[in-house]
ROSE-762750 format. One record per residue: x, y, z of N, C-alpha, C, O in turn. Coordinates in nm, 3 decimals. Atoms other than C-alpha are relative to their C-alpha. Last residue first. Layout:
REM ROSE-762750
{atom {X, Y, Z}, {X, Y, Z}, {X, Y, Z}, {X, Y, Z}};
...
REM end
This chain:
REM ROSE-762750
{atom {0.086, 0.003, -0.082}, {16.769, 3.552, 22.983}, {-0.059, -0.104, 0.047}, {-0.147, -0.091, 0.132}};
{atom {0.011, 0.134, -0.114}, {17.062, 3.425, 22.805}, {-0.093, 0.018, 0.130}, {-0.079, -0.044, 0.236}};
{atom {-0.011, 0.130, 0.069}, {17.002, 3.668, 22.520}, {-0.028, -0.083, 0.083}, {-0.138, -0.137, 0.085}};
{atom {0.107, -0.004, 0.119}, {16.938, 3.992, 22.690}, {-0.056, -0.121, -0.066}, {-0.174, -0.148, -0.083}};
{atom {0.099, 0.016, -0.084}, {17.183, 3.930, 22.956}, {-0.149, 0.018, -0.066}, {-0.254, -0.017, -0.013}};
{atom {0.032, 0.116, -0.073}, {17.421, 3.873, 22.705}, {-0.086, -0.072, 0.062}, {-0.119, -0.191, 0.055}};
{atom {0.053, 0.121, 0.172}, {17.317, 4.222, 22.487}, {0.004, -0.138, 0.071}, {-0.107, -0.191, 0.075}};
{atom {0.128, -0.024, 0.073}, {17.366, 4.416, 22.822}, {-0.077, -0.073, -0.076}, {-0.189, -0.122, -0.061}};
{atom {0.091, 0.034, -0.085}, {17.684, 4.285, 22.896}, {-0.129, -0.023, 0.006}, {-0.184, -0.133, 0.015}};
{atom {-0.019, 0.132, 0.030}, {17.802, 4.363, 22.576}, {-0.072, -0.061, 0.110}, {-0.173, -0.127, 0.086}};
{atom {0.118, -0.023, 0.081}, {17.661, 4.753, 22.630}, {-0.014, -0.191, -0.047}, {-0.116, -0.245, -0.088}};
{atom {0.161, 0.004, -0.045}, {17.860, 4.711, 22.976}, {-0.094, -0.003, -0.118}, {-0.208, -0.031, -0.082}};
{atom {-0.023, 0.093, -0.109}, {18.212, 4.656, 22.809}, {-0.148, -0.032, 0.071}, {-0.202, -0.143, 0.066}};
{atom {0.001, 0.147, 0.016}, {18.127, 4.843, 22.547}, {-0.033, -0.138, 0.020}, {-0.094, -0.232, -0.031}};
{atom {0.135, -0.001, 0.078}, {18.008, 5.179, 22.727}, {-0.009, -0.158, -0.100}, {-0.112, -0.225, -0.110}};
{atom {0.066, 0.092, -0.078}, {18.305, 5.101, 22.982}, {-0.144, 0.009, -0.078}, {-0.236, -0.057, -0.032}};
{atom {0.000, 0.134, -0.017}, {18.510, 5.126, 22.677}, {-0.045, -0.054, 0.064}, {-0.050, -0.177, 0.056}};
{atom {0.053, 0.072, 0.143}, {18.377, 5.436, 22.514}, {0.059, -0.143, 0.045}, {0.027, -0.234, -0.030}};
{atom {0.145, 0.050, 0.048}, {18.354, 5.585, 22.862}, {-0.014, -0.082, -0.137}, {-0.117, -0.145, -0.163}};
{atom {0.035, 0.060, -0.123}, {18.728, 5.566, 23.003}, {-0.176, -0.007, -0.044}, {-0.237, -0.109, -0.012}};
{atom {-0.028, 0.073, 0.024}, {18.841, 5.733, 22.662}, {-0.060, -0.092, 0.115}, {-0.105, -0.188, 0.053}};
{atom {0.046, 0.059, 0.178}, {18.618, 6.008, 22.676}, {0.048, -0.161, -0.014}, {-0.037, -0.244, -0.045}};
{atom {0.126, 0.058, 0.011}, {18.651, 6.059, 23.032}, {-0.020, -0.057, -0.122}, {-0.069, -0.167, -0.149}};
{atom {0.036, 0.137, -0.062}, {19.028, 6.021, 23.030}, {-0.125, -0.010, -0.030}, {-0.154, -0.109, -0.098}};
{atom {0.014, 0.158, 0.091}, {19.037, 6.220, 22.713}, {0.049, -0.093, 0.088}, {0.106, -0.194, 0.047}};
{atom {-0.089, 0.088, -0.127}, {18.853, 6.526, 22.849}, {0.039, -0.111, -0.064}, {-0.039, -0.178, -0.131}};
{atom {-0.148, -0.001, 0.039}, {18.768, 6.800, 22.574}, {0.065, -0.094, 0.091}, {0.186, -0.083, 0.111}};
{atom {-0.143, -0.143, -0.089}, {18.505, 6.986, 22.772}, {0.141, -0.094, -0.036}, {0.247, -0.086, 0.027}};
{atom {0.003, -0.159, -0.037}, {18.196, 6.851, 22.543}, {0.097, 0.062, 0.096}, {0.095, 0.182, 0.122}};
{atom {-0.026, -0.049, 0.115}, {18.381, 6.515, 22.461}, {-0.034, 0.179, 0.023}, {0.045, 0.273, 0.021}};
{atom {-0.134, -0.017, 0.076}, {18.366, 6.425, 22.771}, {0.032, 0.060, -0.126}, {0.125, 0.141, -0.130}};
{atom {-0.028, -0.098, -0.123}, {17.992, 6.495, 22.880}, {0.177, 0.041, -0.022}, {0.227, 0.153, -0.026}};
{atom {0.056, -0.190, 0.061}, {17.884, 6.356, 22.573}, {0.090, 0.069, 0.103}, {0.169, 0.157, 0.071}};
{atom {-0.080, -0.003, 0.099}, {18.080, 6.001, 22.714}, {-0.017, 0.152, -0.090}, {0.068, 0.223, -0.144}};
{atom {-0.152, -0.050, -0.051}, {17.968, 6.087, 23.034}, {0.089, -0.012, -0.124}, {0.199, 0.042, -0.133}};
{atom {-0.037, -0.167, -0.062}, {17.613, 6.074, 22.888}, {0.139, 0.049, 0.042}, {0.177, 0.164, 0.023}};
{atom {-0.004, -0.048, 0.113}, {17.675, 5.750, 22.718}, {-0.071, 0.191, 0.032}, {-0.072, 0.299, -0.027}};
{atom {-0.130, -0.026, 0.051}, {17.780, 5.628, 23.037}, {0.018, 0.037, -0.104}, {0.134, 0.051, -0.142}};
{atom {-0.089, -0.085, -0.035}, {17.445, 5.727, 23.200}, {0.133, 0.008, -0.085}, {0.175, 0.117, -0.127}};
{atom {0.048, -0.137, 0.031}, {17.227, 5.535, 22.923}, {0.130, 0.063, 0.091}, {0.236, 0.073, 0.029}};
{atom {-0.037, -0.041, 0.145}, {17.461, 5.256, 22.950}, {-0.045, 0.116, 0.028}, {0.031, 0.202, 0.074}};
{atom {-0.167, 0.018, -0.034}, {17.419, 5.183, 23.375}, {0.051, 0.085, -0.166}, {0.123, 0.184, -0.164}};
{atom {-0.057, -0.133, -0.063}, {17.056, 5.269, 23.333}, {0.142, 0.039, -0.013}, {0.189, 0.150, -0.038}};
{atom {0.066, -0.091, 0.061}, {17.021, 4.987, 23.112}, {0.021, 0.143, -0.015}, {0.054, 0.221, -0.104}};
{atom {-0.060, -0.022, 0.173}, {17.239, 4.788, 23.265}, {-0.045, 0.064, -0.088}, {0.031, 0.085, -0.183}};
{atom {-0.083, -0.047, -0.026}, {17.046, 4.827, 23.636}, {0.108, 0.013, -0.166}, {0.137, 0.122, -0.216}};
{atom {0.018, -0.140, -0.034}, {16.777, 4.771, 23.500}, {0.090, 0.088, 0.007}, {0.100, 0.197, -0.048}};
{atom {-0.030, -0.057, 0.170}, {16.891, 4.411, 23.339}, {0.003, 0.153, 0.015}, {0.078, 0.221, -0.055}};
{atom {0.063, -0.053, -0.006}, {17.036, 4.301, 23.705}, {-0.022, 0.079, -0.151}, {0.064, 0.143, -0.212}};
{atom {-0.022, -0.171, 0.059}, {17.265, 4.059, 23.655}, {-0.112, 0.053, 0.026}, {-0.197, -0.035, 0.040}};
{atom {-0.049, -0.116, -0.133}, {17.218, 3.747, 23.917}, {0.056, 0.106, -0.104}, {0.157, 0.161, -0.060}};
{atom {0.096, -0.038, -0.094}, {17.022, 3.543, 23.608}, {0.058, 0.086, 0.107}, {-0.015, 0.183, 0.122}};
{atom {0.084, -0.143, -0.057}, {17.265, 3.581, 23.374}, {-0.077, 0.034, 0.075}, {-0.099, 0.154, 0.097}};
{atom {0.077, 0.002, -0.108}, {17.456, 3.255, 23.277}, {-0.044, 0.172, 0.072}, {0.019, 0.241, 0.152}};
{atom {0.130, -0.017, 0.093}, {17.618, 3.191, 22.959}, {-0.108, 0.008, 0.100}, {-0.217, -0.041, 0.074}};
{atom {0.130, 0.089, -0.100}, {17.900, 3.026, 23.161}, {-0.164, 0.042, -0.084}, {-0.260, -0.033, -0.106}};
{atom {-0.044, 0.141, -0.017}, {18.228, 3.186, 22.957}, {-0.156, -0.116, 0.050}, {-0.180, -0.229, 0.009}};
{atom {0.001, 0.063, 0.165}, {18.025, 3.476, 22.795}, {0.071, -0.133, 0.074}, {0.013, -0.237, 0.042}};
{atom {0.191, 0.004, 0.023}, {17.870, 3.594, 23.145}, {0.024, -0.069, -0.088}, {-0.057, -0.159, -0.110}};
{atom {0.065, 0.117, -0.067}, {18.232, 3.514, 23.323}, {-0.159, 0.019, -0.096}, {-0.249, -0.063, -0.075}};
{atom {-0.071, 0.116, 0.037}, {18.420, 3.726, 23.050}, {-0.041, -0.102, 0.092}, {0.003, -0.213, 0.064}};
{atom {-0.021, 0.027, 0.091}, {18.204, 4.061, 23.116}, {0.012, -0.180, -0.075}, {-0.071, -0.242, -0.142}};
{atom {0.097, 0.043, 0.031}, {18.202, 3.996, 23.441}, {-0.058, -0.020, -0.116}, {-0.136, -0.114, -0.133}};
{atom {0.059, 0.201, -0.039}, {18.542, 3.949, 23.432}, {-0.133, -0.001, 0.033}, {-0.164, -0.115, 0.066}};
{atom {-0.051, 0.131, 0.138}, {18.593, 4.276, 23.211}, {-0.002, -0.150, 0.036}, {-0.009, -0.251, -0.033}};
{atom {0.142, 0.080, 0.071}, {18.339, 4.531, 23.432}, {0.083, -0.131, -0.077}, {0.020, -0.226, -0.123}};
{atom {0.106, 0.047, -0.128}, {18.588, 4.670, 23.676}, {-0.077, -0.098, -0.052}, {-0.110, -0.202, 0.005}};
{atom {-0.059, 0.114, 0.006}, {18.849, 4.739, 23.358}, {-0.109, -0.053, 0.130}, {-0.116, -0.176, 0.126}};
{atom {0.045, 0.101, 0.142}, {18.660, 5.047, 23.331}, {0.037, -0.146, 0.023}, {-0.062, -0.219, 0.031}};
{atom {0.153, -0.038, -0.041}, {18.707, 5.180, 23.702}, {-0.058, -0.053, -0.129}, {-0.163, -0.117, -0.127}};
{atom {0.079, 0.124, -0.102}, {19.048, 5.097, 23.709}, {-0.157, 0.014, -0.012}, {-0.218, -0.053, 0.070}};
{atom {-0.071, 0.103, -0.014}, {19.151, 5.251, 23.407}, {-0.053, -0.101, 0.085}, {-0.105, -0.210, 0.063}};
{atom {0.070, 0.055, 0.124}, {18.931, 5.549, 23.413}, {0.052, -0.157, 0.006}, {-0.032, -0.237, 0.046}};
{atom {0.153, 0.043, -0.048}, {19.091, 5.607, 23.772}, {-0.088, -0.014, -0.119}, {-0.197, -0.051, -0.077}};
{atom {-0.019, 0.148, -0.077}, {19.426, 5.554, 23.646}, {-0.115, -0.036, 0.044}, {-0.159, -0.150, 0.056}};
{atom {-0.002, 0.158, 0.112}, {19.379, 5.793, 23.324}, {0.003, -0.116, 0.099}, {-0.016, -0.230, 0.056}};
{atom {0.115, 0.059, 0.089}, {19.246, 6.060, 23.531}, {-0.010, -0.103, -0.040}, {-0.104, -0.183, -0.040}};
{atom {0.157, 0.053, -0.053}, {19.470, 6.064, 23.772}, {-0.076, -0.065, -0.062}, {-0.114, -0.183, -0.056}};
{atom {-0.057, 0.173, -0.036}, {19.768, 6.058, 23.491}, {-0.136, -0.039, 0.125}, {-0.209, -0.138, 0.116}};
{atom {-0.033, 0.077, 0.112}, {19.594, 6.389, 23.370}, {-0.005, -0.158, 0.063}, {-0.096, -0.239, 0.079}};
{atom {0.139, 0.025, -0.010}, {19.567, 6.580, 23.693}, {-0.052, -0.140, -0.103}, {-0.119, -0.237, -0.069}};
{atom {0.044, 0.112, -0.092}, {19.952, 6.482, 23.728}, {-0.090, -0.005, 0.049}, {-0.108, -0.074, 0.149}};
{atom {-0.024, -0.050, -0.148}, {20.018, 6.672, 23.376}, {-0.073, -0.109, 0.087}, {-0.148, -0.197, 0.045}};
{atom {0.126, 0.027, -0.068}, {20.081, 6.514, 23.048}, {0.016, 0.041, 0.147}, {0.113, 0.013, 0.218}};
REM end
């Protein structure tokens, strides 16, 4: 793996993992009002573009760095949905 590579994977890394205690505070407290739903909306749609966007040139930070912040935020999503 080259040392464009390992970039990749650290800044997918950090930049996914961003979302996992909000994530894990929405489901611990069940509390949503300070999410923004718009913003989650938007937030998916784009990352399911970067996830096309990866796959079309073969990238497997993006790829891999989108199918988990597409998760991570699509759970979100569904929470803030519920515990509106």
């Amino acid at each position: 793996m080259d040392s464009t590579s390992i970039i990749g994977f650290v800044a997918a890394t950090f930049t996914t993992l961003a979302f996992l205690p909000q994530m894990l505070k929405t489901i611990k407290y069940k509390e949503t009002k300070d999410i923004s739903l718009i913003m989650y909306i938007v937030f998916v749609i784009g990352i399911s573009f970067w996830l096309v966007y990866g796959v079309l040139i073969n990238s497997y930070p993006i790829i891999l760095a989108n199918i988990v912040s597409f998760i991570l935020a699509f759970i979100i999503l569904l929470l803030k949905l519920k515990y509106k």
